[in-house]
TIVEXSE-571480 format. One record per residue: x, y, z of N, C-alpha, C in turn. Coordinates in steps of 0.001 Angstrom, whole numbers, plus 500000, padded with zeros to 6 digits. Each point is the difference from the previous one (the first is absolute). Layout:
residues N
XYZXYZXYZ...
***
This chain:
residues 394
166129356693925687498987500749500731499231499036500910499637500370501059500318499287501100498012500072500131498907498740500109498366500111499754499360501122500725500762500408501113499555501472500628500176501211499187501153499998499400500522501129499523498977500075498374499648498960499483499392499910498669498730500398500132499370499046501421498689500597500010499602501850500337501035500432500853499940501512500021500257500755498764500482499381499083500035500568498148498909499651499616499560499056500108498134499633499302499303501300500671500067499613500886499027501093501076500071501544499437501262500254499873500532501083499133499093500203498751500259499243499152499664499926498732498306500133499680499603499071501127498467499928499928499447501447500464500880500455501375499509501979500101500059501126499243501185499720498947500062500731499331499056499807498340499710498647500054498674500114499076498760500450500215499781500333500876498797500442500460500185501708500500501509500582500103499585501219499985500204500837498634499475500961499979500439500845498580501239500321500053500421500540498996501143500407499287500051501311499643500715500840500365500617501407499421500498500454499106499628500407498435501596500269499063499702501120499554501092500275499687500498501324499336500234499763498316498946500998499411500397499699498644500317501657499425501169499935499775500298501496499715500746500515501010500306501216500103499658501045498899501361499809498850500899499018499991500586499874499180499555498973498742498855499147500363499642499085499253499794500656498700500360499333498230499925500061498923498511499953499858499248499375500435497868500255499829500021500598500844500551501181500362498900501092500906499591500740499247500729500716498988500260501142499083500394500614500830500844500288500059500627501061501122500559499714501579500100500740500565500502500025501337498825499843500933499077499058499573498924499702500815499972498749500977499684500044501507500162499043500763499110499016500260499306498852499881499127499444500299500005498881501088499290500683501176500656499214501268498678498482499541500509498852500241499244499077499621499491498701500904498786499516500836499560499628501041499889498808499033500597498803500105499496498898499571499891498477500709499577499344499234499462498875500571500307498876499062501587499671500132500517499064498904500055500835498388499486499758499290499936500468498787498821501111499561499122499978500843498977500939499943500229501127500802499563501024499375499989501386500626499059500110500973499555500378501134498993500044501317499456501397499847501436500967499626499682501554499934501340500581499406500172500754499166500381501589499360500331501196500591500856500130500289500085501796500901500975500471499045499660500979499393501268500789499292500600501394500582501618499937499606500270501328501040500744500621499362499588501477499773500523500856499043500906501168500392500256500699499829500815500926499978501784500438499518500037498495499289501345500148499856500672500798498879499235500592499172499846500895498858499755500823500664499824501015501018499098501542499833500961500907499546498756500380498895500126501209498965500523501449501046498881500440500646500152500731500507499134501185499074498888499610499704499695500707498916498978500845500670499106500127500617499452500941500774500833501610500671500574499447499998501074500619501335500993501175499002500618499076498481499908500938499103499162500924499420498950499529499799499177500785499541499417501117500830500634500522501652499256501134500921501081500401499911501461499562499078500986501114500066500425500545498632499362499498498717500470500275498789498472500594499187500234500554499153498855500960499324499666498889499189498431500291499298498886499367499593500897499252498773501193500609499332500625499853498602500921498809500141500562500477501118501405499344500558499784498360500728498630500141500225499840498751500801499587498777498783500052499944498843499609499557498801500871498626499827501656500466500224500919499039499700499658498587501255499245500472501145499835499197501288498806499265499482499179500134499789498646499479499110500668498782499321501148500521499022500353498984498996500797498364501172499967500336500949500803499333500594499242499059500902498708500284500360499123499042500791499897498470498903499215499971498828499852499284499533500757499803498542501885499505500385500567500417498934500078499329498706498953499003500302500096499307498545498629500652499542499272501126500296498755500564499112500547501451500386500363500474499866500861501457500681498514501026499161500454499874498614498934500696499373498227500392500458499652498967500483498143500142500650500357500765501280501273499335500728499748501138501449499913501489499601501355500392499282500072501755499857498477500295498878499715499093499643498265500480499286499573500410500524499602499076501409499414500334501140499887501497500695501167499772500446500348501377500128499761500859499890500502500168498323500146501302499394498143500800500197499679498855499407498324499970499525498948500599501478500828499123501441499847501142501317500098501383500139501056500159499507500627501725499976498865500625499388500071499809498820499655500818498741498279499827500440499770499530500269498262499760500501500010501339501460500900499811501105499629501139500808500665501124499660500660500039498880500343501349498977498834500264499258499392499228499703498653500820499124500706499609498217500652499602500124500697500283498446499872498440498675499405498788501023499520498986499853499494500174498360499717501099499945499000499767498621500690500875498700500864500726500135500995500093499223500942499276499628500338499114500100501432498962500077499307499772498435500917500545498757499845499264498670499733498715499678499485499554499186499370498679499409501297498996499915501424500873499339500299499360499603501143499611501250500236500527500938500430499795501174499486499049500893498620499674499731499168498913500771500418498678499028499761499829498914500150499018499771501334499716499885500775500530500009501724499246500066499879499633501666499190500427501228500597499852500821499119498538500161499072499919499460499667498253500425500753498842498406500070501217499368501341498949498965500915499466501026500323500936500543501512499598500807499384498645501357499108500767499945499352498847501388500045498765500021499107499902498523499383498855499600501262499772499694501029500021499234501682499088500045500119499787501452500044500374500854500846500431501330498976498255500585498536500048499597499368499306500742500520498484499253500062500092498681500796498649499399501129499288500555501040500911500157500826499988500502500127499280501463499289500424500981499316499677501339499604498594500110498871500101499008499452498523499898500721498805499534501435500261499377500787498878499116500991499827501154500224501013500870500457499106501331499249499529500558499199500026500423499094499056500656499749498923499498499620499655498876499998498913499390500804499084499895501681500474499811501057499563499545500173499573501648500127500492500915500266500149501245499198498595500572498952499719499651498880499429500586500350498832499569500315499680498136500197498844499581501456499280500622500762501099500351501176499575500631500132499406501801498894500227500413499518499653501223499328498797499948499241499728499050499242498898500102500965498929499053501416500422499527501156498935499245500087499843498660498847500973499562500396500327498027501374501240500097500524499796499227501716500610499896499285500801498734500011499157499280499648501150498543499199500576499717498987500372500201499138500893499967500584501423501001500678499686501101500462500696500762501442501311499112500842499060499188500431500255498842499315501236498978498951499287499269499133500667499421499552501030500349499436500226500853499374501126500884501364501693499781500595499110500991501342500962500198500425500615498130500247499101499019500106500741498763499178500745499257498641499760500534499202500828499321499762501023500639499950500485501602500312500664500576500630501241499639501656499710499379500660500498499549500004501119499244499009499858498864499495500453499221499179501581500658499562499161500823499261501273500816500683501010500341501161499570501004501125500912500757500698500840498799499731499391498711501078500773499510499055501234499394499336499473499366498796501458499588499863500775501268499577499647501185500111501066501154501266500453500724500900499583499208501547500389500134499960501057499188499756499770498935500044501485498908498927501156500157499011499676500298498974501032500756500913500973501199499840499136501013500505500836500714501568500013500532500597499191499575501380499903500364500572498976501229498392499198500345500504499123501108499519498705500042500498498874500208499813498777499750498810499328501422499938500935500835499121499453501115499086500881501003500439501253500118499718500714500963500010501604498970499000500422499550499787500799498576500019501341500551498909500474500682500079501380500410499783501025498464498641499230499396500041499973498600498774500914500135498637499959500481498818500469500443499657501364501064500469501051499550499871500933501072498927500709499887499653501048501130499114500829500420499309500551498634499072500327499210499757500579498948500609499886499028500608498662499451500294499397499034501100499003499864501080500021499570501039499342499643501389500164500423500863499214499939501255500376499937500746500460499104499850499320498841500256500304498281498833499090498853499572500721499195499157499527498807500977498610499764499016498841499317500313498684499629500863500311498709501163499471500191501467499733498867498898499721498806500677500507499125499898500212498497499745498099499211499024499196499289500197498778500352499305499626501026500048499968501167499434499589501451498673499117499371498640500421499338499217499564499397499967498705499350501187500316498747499827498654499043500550499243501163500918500014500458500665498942501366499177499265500618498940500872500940498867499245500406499114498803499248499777501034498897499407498863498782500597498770499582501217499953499686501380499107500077499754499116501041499760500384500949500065499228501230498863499137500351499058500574499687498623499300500236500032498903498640500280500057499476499934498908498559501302499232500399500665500236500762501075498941500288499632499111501201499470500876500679499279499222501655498928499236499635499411500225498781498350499409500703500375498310499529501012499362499174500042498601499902501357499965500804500268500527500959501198499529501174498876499631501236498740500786499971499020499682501351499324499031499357499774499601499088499377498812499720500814498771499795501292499892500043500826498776500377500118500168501434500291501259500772499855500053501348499262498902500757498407500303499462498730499530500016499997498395500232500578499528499044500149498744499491501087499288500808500856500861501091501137499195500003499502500257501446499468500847500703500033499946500883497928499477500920499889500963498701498053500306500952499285498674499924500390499531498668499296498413500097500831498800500146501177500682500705500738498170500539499526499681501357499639498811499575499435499515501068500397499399501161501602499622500084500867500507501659499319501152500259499825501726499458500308500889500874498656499961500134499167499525499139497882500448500755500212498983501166500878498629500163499574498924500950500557501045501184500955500835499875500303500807501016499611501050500793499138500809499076499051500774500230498593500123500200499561499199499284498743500079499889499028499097501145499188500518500961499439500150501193500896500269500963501319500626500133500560500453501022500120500864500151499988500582501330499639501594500483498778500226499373499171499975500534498436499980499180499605501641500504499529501001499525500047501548500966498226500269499395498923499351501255498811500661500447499979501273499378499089500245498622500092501820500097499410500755500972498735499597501521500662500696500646500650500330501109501128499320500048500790499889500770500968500736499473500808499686498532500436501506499370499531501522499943498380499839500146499241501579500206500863500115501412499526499394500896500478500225501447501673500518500139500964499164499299500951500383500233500841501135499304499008500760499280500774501139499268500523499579498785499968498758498957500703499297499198499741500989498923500613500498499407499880500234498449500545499190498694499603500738499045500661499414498930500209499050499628500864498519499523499637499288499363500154499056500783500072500693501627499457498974501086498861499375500188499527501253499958498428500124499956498859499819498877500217500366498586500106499179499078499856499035499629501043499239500812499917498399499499499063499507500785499760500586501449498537499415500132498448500349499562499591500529498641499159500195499352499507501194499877500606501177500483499158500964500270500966501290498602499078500284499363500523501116498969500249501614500748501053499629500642500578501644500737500797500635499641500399500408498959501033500862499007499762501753500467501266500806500527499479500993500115500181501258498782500659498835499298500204500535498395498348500386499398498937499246500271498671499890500083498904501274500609500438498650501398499331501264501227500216501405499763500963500263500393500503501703499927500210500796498778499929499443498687500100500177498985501186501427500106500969499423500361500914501647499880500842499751498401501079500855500064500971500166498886498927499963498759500965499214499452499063499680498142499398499336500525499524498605500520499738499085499877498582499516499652499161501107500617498302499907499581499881500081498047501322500726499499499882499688498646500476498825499336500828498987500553500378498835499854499326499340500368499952498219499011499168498978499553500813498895500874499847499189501335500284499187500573499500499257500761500092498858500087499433498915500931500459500526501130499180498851500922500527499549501424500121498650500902501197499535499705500153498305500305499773499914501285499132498771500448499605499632500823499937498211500182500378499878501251500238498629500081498346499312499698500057498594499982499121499423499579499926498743499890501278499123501351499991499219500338500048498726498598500341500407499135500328499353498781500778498424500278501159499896500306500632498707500404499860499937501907498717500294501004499822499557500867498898501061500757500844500516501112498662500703500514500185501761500060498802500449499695500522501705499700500555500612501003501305500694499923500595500536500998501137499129500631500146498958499120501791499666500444501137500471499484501299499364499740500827500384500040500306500019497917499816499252499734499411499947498413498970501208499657499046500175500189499644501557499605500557500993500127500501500174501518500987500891500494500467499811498777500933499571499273500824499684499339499910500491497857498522499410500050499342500221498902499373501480499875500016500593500728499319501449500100501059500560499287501482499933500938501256500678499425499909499808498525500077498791499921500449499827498873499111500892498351498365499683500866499146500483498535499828501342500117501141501264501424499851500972499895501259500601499177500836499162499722501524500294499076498748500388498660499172499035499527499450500163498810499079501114499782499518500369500934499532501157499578500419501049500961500892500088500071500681501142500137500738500137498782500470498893498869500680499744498631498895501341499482498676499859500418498903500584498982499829501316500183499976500357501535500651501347499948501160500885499658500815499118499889501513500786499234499654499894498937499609499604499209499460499736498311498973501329499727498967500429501208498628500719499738501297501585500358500939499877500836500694501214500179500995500388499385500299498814499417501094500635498364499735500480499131498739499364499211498775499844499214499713501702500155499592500584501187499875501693500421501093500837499651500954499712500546501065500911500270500483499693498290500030499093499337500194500455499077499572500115498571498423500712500256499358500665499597499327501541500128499200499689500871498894501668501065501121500407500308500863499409500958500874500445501387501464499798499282500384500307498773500954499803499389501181501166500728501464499608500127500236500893500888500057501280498691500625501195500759500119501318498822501043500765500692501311501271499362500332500267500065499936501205501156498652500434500400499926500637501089499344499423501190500247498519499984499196499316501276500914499995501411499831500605500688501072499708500671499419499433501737500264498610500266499401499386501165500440500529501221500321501287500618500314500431500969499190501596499998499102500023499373499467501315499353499139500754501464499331498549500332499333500186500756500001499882501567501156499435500032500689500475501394499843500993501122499977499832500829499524501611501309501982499921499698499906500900500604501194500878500700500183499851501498498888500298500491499555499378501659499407499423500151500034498934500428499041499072500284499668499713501622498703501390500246499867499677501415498244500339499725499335498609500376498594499329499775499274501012501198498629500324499660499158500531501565499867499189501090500142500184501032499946499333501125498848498956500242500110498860499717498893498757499763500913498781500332499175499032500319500345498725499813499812499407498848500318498791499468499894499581498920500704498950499141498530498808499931500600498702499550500139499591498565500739499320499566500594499787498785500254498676499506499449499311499390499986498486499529500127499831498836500718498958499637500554499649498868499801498302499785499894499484499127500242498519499778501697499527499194500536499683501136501133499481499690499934498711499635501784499155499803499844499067499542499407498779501125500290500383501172499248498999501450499365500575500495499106501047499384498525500882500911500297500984500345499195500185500541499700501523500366500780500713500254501071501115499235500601500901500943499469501413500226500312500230501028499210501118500881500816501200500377499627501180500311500915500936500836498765501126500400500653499645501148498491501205500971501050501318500288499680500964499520500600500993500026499643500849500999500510500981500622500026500713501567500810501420499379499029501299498933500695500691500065499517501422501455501046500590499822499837501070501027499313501740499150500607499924498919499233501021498961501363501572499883501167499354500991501122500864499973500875500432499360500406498379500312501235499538499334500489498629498645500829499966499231499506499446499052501376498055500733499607500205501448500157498646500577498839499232500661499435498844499688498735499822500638500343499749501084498501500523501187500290499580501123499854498050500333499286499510499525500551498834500096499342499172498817500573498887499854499402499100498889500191498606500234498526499166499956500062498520500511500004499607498519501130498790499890499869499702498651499583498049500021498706499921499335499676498694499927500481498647498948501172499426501001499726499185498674499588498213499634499787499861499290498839499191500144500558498423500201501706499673499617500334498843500738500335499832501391499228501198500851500009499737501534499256499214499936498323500422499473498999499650500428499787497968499584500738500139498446499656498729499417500683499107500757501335500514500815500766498869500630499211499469500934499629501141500764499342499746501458498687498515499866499611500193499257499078498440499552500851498788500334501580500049499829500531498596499572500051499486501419499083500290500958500327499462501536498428498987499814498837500522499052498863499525499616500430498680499359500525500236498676500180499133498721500653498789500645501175500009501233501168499020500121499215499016501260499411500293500047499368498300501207499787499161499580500878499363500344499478498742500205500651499065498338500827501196499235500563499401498758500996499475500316501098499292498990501473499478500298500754501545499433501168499635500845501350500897499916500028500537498176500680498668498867499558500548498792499207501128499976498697499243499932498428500335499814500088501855500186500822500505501044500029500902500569500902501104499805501092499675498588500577500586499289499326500204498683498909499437499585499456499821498985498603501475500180499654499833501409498960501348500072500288501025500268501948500222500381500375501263500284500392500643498511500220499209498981501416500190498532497967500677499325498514499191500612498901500473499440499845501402500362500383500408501065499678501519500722500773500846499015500887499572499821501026501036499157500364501188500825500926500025501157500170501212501040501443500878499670499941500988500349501248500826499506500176500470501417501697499739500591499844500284501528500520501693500069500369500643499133500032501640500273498563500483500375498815499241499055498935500730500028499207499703501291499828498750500710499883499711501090500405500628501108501278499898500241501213500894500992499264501561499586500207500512499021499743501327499574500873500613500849
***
């Protein structure tokens, strides 16, 4: 190479250190969760800025729902957020039946199987995330762990309703079928088998101190800057604020159930990083343990089932609501899910329905959280968001 030709490569080299950099992380990347794109502005190893670009999932779930009846659109619900399938059609259902007027008939013992089922559905939810998260930040086994205890879950809500992911278990004025014969002691079974699998969990993952050096003060989330951005749930949460709409709204059973509400608390750094994020999940597996215990504990006693119970009793025949609008919130396993209902008072198809769900809103922050961190750093606050890209896309 000839001293002209070398110095025009320096020259090179020195321009291109000084301008930014473009990358693409996704939408095939293994840390997106999904088919999520993250166009990425950097500056050597540091992130400058975050743009995420979605749509590569759409549900199409709106669009179903102005062509299929109030009943029919149930199985689409299960499909936005398919690792919590169960809280969306709650949602739902609990919409309908409120601009039906019929809200207050739904049997005792129909309410509490349907946050039995939840509260599994939400375990379930949370042990990917966890497992998911530890596998992002380079723990293998816990990732392991997660997935087998998991298991456990799918299969009791395999025998409930006959489906390992997508249930269509929760309908309009009650049920699909009364809980299998057994179903009960199972639960019970289960909770005495889980509660020293989350406490080696605990141990193997929450207090090793690789994964706090990894987490803890990164992605730091201002609570309010989460108020601002629509964050729910154990987004929002982890930055200190007790917002449960299991609480707030006191719907289903739940005002008769005995439960905390985990909240970050900056324990191994500062409140509202990626470690609380993290720790919220985790101390909401445990008491949600306490609500399946307080709803077995019912059902099989007061709410014992009986030979003439039958969970479809209360069912409409038609289900066409008076002509109103009408919003509907639920606390899922990543916040808030929503459905603003648009009936016409005709026909038993709504005229339209915006359905909210709440890992739009939590993603939309990660353009906040990622300045100015490293590349890592920046897989570590997306695996904290915990995003599901059906429910996003919707």
């Amino acid at each position: 190479m000839t001293n002209k030709a070398f110095d025009l490569y320096q020259q090179k080299i020195a321009t291109a250190a000084t301008e930014d950099m473009v990358l693409n992380m996704g939408p095939q990347h293994p840390s997106t969760h999904g088919v999520l794109r993250l166009e990425l502005i950097t500056d050597g190893e540091i992130v400058k800025e975050a743009i995420p670009h979605v749509g590569y999932l759409h549900r199409c779930f709106e669009k179903h729902a102005e062509a299929l009846t109030y009943q029919q659109t149930i199985p689409f619900t299960d499909r936005m957020d398919y690792l919590a399938s169960m809280n969306n059609s709650h949602a739902w259902v609990m919409g309908v039946e409120r601009m039906l007027g019929i809200d207050q008939d739904i049997p005792k013992r129909v309410e509490y199987i349907r946050v039995l089922v939840c509260e599994l559905n939400r375990i379930g939810s949370h042990l990917i995330a966890l497992g998911t998260y530890g596998i992002d930040i380079g723990a293998f086994t816990p990732f392991l762990w997660c997935f087998r205890d998991r298991e456990h879950i799918m299969g009791m809500l395999e025998w409930a309703s006959g489906s390992r992911l997508l249930y269509n278990y929760i309908w309009i004025g009650g049920l699909f079928y009364d809980l299998p014969v057994g179903f009960e002691e199972r639960c019970a079974e289960f909770v005495t088998y889980f509660k020293p699998k989350l406490k080696e969990l605990n141990e193997l993952l929450t207090d090793n101190q690789i994964f706090i050096k990894r987490t803890a003060n990164v992605g730091v989330l201002p609570l309010n800057v989460a108020i601002n951005y629509g964050c729910s749930g154990p987004v929002l949460r982890g930055s200190g604020v007790k917002w449960d709409l299991r609480r707030i709204d006191n719907y289903s059973a739940y005002p008769e159930l005995d439960f905390e509400i985990p909240v970050g608390k900056g324990e191994m750094g500062t409140v509202g990083d990626c470690w609380d994020r993290y720790k919220v999940r985790v101390d909401e597996i445990s008491e949600s343990l306490k609500i399946i215990e307080q709803c077995v504990e019912r059902l099989q006693k007061d709410l014992k089932r009986s030979p003439d119970f039958d969970p479809r009793a209360n069912m409409p025949r038609k289900i066409i609501p008076k002509a109103q609008d009408y919003y509907m919130r639920a606390e899922g396993a990543r916040g808030e899910v929503g459905f603003y209902f648009m009936a016409d008072g005709k026909t038993e198809i709504p005229f339209r329905v915006k359905a909210r769900g709440p890992s739009f809103n939590n993603l939309s922050v990660i353009s906040e959280l990622s300045k100015g961190v490293m590349i890592a750093d920046l897989i570590a606050i997306l695996g904290s968001i915990d995003i599901v890209l059906g429910e996003v896309d919707r």
